[in-house]
C-alpha positions, 0 to 999 in steps of 0.5 A, spaced: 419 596 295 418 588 297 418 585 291 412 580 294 408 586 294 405 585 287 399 586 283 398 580 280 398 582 274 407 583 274 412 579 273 415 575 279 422 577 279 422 571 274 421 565 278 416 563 284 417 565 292 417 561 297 415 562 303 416 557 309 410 555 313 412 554 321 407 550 324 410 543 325 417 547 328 411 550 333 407 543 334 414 540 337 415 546 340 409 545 344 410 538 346 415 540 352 415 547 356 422 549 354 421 553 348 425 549 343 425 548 337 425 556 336 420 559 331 423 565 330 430 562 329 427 557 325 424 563 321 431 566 321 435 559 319 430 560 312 430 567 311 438 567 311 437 560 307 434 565 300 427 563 303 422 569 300 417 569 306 415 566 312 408 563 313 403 561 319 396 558 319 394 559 328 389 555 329 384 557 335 385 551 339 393 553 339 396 547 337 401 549 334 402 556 332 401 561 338 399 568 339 405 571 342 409 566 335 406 572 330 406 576 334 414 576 334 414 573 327 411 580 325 416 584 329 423 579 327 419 580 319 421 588 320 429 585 320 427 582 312 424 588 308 424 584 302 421 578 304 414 576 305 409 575 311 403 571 310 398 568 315 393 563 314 386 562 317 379 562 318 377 569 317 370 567 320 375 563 327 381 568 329 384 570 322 382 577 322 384 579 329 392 577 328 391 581 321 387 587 324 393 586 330 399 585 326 397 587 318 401 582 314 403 583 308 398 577 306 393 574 309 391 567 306 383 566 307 382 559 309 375 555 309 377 549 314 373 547 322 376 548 327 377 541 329 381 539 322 387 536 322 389 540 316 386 543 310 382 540 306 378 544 301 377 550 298 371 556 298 365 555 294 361 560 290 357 563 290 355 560 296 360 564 301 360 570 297 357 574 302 360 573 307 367 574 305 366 580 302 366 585 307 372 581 310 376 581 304 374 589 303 376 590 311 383 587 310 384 590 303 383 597 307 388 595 312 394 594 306 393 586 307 393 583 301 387 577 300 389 571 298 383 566 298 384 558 298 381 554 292 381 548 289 382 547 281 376 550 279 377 554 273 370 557 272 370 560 280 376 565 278 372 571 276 367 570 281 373 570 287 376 577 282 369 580 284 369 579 290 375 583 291 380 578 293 387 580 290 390 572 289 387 565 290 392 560 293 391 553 290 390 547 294 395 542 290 393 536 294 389 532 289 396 534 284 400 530 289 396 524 290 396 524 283 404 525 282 408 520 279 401 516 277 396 515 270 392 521 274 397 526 273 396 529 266 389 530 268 389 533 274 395 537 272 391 540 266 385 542 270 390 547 275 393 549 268 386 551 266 385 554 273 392 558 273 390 560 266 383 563 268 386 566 274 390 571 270 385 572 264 381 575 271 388 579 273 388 575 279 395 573 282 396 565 283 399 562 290 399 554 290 400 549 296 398 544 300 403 537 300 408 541 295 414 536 296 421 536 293 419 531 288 413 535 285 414 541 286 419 542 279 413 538 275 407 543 278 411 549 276 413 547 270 406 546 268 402 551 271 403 558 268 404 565 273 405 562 280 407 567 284 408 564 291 409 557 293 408 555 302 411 549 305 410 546 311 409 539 312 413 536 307 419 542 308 420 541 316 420 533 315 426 534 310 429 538 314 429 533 320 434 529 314 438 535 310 437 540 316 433 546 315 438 551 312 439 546 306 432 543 305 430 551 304 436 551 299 434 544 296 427 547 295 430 553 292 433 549 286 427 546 285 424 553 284 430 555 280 429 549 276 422 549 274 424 556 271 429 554 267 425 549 264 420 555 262 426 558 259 427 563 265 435 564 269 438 556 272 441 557 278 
């Protein structure tokens, strides 16, 4: 059984996921017509490295990741029945074709435009309510799990279990600008007080956005019951200094430190 395929409501083996998000490997792919850097070598590099799972957010502009990328990400994923794919998106842009083509083990409902450089927010309630119902009912009825990307709001996370949804993945950016400042505490509190509020609803808890070697330990830490944590930006950056192989293994550490701060196996 793929140990990623939970609940929510059941123990993680322990410690966190993480999963290693691929588009800045496909962004420098896509300045030259060589083919290089690999994505699904990189995929190969991370998955052999301990990294729990593979991400990709395809944009409809490709700018990065590409059709023909999850669709051989998808097949190479086949050779690693422990680990995890999760795509990301706009279910209202391209999101559900490639989850109705490909049937992830996750998809990761994402509310950004199709002209943003990155995400930056999360849903809102009840304002997008309607509208993603029948889109998170649709996925779950193809065996995809539904997270759905929020910002620290406690008090919407019984309005994301009503819907459906079966995860949320917070957005972390405002906590890593607040890393390491007078700030920290405060904002910290108020994911701890969303993470809470999402397991007194039974809803599994993701976390990601400008996650990094420095913050992630603290984050972890912190904030009870993450399952699953995506890295992109700051992942492929490091790996430019460390080489990928090693920064995956440098992130696990910090994952495994985080458990064993929280009384959990130090490796």
């Amino acid at each position: 059984m793929n140990p990623l395929l939970t609940t929510g409501l059941d123990a993680h083996r322990g410690m966190t996921a993480l999963s290693v998000n691929l588009n800045k490997v496909a962004l420098l792919r896509n300045t030259r017509t060589l083919g290089i850097p690999s994505v699904t070598r990189a995929a190969t590099i991370a998955l052999q490295a301990g990294a729990q799972g593979i991400t990709v957010h395809p944009r409809p502009d490709e700018r990065h990741i590409r059709a023909h990328d999850v669709h051989e990400l998808a097949a190479l994923m086949t050779q690693w029945p422990q680990a995890e794919f999760n795509i990301e998106g706009n279910p209202f842009h391209n999101l559900m074709d490639f989850v109705r083509a490909v049937r992830p083990h996750q998809c990761t409902f994402v509310p950004d435009a199709t002209d943003q450089v990155t995400s930056d927010h999360g849903w809102q309630f009840p304002q997008d309510a309607q509208r993603l119902a029948p889109l998170i009912a649709e996925a779950k009825s193809l065996g995809v799990r539904v997270s759905l990307f929020m910002d620290p709001t406690a008090q919407a996370m019984h309005a994301v279990r009503e819907l459906g949804a079966d995860r949320v993945e917070l957005y972390t950016e405002t906590y890593a600008r607040a890393h390491a400042t007078l700030q920290q505490a405060e904002v910290l509190a108020g994911f701890t007080a969303t993470a809470q509020a999402a397991l007194r609803e039974g809803l599994g808890l993701n976390a990601g956005h400008d996650l990094n070697r420095d913050n992630l330990t603290e984050f972890l830490v912190a904030v009870p019951g993450v399952q699953e944590v995506s890295i992109g930006h700051a992942l492929i950056a490091d790996a430019l200094e460390l080489g990928l192989d090693a920064t995956v293994r440098d992130y696990l550490r910090c994952i495994h430190r985080a458990g064993a701060a929280q009384g959990g196996p130090a490796r």
